[in-house]
Residue, then its C-alpha position, 0 to 999 in steps of 0.5 A: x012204201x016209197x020211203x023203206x027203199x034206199x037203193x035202185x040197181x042199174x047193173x043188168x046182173x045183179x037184178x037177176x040175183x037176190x037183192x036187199x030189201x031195202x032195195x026197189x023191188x024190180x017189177x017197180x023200178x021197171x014201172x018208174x024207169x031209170x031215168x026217172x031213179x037217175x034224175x038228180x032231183x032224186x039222188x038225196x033219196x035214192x042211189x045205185x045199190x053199191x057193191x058193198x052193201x050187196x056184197x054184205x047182203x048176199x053174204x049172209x044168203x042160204x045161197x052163200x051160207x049153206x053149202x047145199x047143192x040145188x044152190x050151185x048155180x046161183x053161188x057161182x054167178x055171186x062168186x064171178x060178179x064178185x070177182x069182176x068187181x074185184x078185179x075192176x079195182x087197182x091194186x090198193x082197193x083190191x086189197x081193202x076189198x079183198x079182206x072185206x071179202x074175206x072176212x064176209x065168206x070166210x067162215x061160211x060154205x060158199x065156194x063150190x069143190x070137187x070131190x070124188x067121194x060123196x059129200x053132205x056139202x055141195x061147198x066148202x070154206x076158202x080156208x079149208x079148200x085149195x086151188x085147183x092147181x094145187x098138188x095133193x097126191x102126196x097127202x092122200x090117205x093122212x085123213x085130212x080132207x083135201x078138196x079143191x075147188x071146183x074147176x067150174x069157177x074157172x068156167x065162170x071167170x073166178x080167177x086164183x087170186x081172187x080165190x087166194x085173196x078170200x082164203x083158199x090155199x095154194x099149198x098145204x100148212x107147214x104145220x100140218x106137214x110137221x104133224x104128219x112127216x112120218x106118215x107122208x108117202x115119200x118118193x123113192x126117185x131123187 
């Protein structure tokens, strides 16, 4: 029914991914036109799906959430539109937007990580991963698990600050290291 739909997507990317439903479904927006859901006799009834709300949508998407493998892809094209979209931003909305982000993913699996061993996960959460410059050797072995992110995100156009501004970690916890100061491999070269 007509009157369940809020919003319509004008943005050629997010049409490709999982939208609300509160959103026209695409085979109908194609049948009505934009210039149509445009027209401003329209705009009381319906708008351009905002970022926000999608933002809030494809948080809670199995996609974004369960950290499974055959779901890569779709994660990592969520990850680069929100990062465009971020990056669009100046500094001050950056920032607002940034801890929306944060608290949206922070607790869920949704930012792919390289691994050498074998993992049930395909992603990680941002708090627990860190960026892929990031130097680890030295913790080897102190069983913590010390995953990067994937260098895929790179390929994608996610850039380090977006991923420090949702969480993921540049180097290790001062805390961890106070634990753990005994068990370090200490380097004999000054």
């Amino acid at each position: 029914r007509l009157r369940d739909f809020l919003y319509y997507v004008d943005d050629r990317i997010l049409q490709t991914m999982p939208l609300p439903e509160t959103t026209i479904p695409m085979r109908l927006q194609t049948k009505i036109g934009m210039r149509v859901l445009t027209s401003s006799a329209l705009t009381e009834w319906f708008a351009d799906l905002p970022i926000d709300v999608w933002s809030q949508f494809i948080s809670m998407h199995p996609s974004m959430t369960k950290g499974q493998p055959e779901d890569e892809k779709q994660r990592l094209q969520v990850l680069s539109i929100l990062c465009k979209e971020w990056q669009r931003k100046n500094n001050y909305d950056r920032r607002l937007n940034g801890r929306f982000l944060e608290q949206l993913l922070g607790d869920k699996h949704c930012l792919p990580f390289d691994s050498s061993e074998p993992t049930q996960l395909a992603a990680g959460k941002p708090n627990e991963l860190y960026l892929n410059s990031a130097e680890l050797k030295a913790f080897d072995g102190l069983g913590g698990n010390f995953y990067k992110v994937s260098v895929s995100l790179k390929d994608f156009g996610v850039t380090d600050d977006f991923l420090l501004q949702l969480g993921v970690r540049k180097s290790v916890n001062i805390d961890f290291l106070f634990t753990n100061l005994d068990s370090l491999r200490w380097s004999e070269d000054p």
